[in-house]
ROZADO-548910 format. One record per residue (C-alpha): x, y, z; residue in one letter. Coordinates in steps of 0.1 Angstrom, whole numbers, padded with zeros to 4 digits, always signed. Example, Ala and Ser with C-alpha at 12.3 -4.5 7.8 and 13.67 -1.06 7.14 Angstrom:
BEGIN
+0123-0045+0078A;+0137-0011+0071S;
END
This chain:
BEGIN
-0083+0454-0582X;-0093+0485-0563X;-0074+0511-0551X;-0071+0546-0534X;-0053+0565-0554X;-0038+0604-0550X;-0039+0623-0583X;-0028+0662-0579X;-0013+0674-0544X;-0033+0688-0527X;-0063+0667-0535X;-0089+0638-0522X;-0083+0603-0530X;-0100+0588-0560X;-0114+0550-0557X;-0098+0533-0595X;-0092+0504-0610X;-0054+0494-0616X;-0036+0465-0626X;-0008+0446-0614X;+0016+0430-0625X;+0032+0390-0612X;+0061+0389-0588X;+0093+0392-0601X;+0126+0386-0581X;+0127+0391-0547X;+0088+0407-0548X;+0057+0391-0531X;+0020+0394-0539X;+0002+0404-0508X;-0040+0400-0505X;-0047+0432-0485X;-0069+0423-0454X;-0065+0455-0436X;-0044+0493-0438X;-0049+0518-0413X;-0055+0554-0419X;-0018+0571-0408X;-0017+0609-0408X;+0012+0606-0426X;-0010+0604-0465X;-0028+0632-0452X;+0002+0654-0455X;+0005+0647-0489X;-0030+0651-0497X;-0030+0684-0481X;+0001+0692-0498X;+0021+0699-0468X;+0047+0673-0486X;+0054+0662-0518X;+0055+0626-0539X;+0056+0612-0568X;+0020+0612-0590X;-0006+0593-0595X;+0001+0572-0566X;-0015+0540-0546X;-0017+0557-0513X;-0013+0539-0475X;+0015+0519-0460X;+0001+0507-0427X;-0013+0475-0439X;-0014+0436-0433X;-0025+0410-0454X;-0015+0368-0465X;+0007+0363-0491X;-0008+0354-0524X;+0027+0343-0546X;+0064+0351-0548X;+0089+0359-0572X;+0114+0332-0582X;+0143+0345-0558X;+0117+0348-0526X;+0131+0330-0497X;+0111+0347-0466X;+0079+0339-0469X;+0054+0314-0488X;+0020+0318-0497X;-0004+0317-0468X;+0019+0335-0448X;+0002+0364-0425X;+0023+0397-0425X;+0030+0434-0418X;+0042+0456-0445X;+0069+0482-0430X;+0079+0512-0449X;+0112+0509-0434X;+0123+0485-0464X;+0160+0478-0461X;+0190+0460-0485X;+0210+0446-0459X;+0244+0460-0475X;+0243+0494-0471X;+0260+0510-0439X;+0229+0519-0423X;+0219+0488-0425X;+0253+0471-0416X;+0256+0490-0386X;+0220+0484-0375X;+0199+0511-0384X;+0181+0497-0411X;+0157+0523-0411X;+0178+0548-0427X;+0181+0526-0457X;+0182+0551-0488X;+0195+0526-0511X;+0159+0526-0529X;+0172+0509-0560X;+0178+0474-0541X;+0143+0471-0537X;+0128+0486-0565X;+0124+0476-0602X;+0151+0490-0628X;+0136+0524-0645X;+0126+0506-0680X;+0114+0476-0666X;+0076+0472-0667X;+0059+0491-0642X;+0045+0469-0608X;+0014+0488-0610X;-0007+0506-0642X;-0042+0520-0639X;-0067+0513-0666X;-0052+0535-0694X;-0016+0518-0689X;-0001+0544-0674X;+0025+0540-0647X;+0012+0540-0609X;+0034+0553-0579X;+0033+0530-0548X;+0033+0554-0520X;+0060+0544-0495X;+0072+0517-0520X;+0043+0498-0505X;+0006+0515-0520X;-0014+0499-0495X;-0045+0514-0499X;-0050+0487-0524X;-0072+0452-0528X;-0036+0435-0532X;+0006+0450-0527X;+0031+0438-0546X;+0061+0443-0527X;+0100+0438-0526X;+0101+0409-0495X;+0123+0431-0470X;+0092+0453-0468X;+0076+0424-0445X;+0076+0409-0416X;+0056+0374-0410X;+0033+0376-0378X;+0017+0348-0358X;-0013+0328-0367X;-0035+0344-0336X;-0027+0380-0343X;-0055+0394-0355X;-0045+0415-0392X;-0065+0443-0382X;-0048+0451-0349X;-0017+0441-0369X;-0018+0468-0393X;-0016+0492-0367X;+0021+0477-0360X;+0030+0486-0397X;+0037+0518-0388X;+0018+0538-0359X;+0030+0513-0326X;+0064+0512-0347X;+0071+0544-0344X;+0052+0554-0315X;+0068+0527-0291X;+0102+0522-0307X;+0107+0564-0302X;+0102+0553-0264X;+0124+0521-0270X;+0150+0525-0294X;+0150+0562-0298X;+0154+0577-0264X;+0162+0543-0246X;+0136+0556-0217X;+0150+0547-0181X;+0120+0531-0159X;+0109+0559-0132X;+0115+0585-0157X;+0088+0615-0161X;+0075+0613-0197X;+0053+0644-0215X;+0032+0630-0246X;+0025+0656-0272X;-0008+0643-0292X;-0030+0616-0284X;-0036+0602-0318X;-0022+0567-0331X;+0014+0576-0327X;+0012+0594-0295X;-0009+0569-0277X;+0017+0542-0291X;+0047+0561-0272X;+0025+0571-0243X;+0021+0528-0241X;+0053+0523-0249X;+0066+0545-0218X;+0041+0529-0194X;+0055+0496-0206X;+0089+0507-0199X;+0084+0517-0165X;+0079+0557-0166X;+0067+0569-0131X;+0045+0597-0142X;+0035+0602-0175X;+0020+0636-0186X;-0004+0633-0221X;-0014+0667-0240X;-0037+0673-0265X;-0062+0698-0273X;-0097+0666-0276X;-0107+0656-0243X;-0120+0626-0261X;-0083+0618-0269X;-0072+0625-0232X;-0097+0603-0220X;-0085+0575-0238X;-0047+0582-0232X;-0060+0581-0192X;-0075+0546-0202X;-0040+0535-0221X;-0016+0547-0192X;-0011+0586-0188X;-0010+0596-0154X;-0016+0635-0157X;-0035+0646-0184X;-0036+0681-0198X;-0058+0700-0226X;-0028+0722-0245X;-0058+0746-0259X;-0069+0754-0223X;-0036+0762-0205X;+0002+0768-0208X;+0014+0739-0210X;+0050+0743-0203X;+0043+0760-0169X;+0014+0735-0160X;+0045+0706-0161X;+0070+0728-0143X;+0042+0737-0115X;+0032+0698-0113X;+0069+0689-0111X;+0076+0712-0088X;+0103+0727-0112X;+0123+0693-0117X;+0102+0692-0153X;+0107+0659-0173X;+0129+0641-0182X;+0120+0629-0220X;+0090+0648-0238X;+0078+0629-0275X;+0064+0653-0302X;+0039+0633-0321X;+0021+0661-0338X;+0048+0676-0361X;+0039+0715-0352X;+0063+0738-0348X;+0047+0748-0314X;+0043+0717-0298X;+0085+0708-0306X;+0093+0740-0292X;+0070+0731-0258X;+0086+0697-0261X;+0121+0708-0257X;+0111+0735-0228X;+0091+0710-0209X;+0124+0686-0207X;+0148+0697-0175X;+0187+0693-0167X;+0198+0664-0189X;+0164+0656-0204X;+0153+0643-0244X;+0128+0656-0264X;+0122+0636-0290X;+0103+0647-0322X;+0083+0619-0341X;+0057+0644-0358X;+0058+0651-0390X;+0064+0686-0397X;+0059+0702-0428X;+0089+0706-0447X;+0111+0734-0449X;+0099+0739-0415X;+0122+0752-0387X;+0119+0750-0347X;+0137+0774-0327X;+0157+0768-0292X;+0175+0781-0266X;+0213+0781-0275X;+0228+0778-0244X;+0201+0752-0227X;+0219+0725-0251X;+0258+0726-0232X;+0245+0744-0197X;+0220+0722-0193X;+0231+0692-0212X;+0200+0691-0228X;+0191+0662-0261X;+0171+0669-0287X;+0165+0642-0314X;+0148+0627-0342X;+0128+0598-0344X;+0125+0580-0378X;+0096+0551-0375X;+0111+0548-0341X;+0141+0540-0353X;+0134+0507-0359X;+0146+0468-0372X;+0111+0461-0377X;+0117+0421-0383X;+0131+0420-0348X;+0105+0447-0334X;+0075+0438-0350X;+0065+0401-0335X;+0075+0418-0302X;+0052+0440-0305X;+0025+0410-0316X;+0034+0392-0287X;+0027+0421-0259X;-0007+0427-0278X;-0012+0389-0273X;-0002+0391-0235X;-0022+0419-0228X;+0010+0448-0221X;+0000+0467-0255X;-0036+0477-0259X;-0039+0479-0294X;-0079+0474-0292X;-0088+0504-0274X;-0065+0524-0304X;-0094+0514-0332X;-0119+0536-0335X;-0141+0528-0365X;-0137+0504-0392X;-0146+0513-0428X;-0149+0498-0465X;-0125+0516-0490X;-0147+0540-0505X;-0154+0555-0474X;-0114+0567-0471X;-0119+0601-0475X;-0145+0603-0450X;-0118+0587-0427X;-0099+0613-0436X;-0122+0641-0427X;-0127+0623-0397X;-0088+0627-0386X;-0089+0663-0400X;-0115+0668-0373X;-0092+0652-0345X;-0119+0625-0342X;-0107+0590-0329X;-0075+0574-0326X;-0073+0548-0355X;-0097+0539-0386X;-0088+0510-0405X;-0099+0494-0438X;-0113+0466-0436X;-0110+0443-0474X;-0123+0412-0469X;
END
């Protein structure tokens, strides 16, 4: 089969040939139908954030199971799924206290060290799956708690977006901060996460909802999907722009979806008295953000992290589907080009260049 795969950090992908292996266990064979391009690979590829080499890139993907291994009891073949990278073992305490996303216990869903690798590439060498999923690939093999089955009339494409960029953009707005309907909500970034959160607040009631970026493209299509105010963060200050238009109240949750350390800082100084901000970006690692001391107990201001929005993505996900299918979550609007696997790294250009919200891969 093909795949994308990430040689040397920083680096471009490379379109190879690699092998894998049957199901084993609890793992399932997944025919790739569509990924989606998340921002998230392109840290690694730019070296902002390390993994382990060479690896099957992507991890927003949907597909219909092929086979599974012999102790498989979710799915069947034919079944139409999301792949989450969120993969949880069900024993741990994060998971036993309902915060499956914080699973760390990696080797419950992974193969043992000397057992025979899931993927090789055409030399026999070992292959990394990115995310413990690799889904920039013509087929994932995959432990089953990395999926979640999806209804016949969902299309795949719009269902790959789910896998991790709605997740985590409407879940920070859900699950995260726990939004109160009326609320005044700033976005921060109007790509695939951002317009997520910005849909999930609208969904959730918000009364005003302010969306920032620096791409009047972007803005135009976050005044399509729900913002309210709209503001260009490359044009004006945005922190006083929100405290003139609020007269001074400011708001009362902000979401980071950028992962800059500007943009957290104007996230937390755009919340008022007893506001969130919430940062879902990725920021580079090592990374630190500074703020005021003394705005945390005078002010009773929050400031928290959101982890792929915090999710239980087998109870999240079909919700999600089924407000796509009734019209509440516009997950159309959020594709902007589809694209054949060799043209990856041109997708990847494309988001370097802030261009679009979503490209997805299209394998069949």
């Amino acid at each position: 089969m093909k795949a994308a795969v990430l040689n040397q950090i920083p680096g471009e992908l490379v379109i190879e040939e690699v092998n894998v292996d049957k199901p084993e266990g609890s793992e399932v064979l997944i025919q790739t139908v569509h990924a989606g391009l998340c921002h998230s690979d392109l840290h690694f590829m730019e070296g902002h954030w390390q993994t382990k080499l060479p690896a099957v890139m992507g991890h927003e993907s949907a597909g219909i199971v092929q086979a599974v291994g012999p102790d498989v009891s979710y799915v069947k073949p034919g079944d139409r799924v999301i792949t989450c990278l969120s993969i949880f073992c069900g024993q741990c305490n994060h998971c036993l206290t309902g915060h499956p996303n914080r699973c760390q216990n990696f080797a419950a869903f992974s193969r043992a060290r000397d057992a025979a690798p899931r993927l090789t590439n055409q030399a026999g060498d070992s292959l990394a799956q990115f995310a413990r999923l690799g889904g920039f690939a013509e087929e994932m093999l995959v432990h089953e708690n990395a999926l979640v089955k999806v209804r016949e009339e969902m299309p795949l494409d719009k269902a790959a977006l789910i896998g991790c960029g709605v997740t985590t953009g409407v879940g920070a707005v859900f699950r995260t901060a726990r939004m109160e309907p009326g609320s005044t909500v700033v976005i921060f970034g109007c790509g695939g996460i951002g317009l997520s959160a910005l849909q999930g607040a609208r969904i959730a009631g918000a009364g005003r909802i302010f969306a920032v970026d620096v791409t009047q493209d972007k803005l135009d299509l976050a005044s399509k999907l729900g913002a309210t105010d709209l503001i260009n963060g490359a044009e004006t200050d945005v922190v006083a722009e929100i405290k003139e238009a609020t007269g001074g109240e400011m708001a009362d949750y902000s979401f980071e979806c950028i992962g800059l350390k500007q943009t957290a800082e104007q996230a937390w100084s755009v919340v008022g008295m007893g506001g969130t901000a919430v940062i879902v970006g990725m920021m580079p690692f090592g990374q630190k953000i500074e703020i005021m001391g003394y705005e945390v107990f005078m002010q009773e201001k929050t400031l928290k992290g959101s982890m792929m929005g915090s999710n239980v993505f087998r109870r999240d996900m079909p919700q999600y589907v089924n407000m796509y299918l009734d019209g509440r979550l516009n997950l159309d609007d959020m594709v902007s080009r589809h694209i054949d696997l060799e043209q990856i790294n041109e997708g990847y250009t494309a988001m370097q260049n802030r261009e679009g919200a979503r490209t997805v891969i299209d394998f069949d």
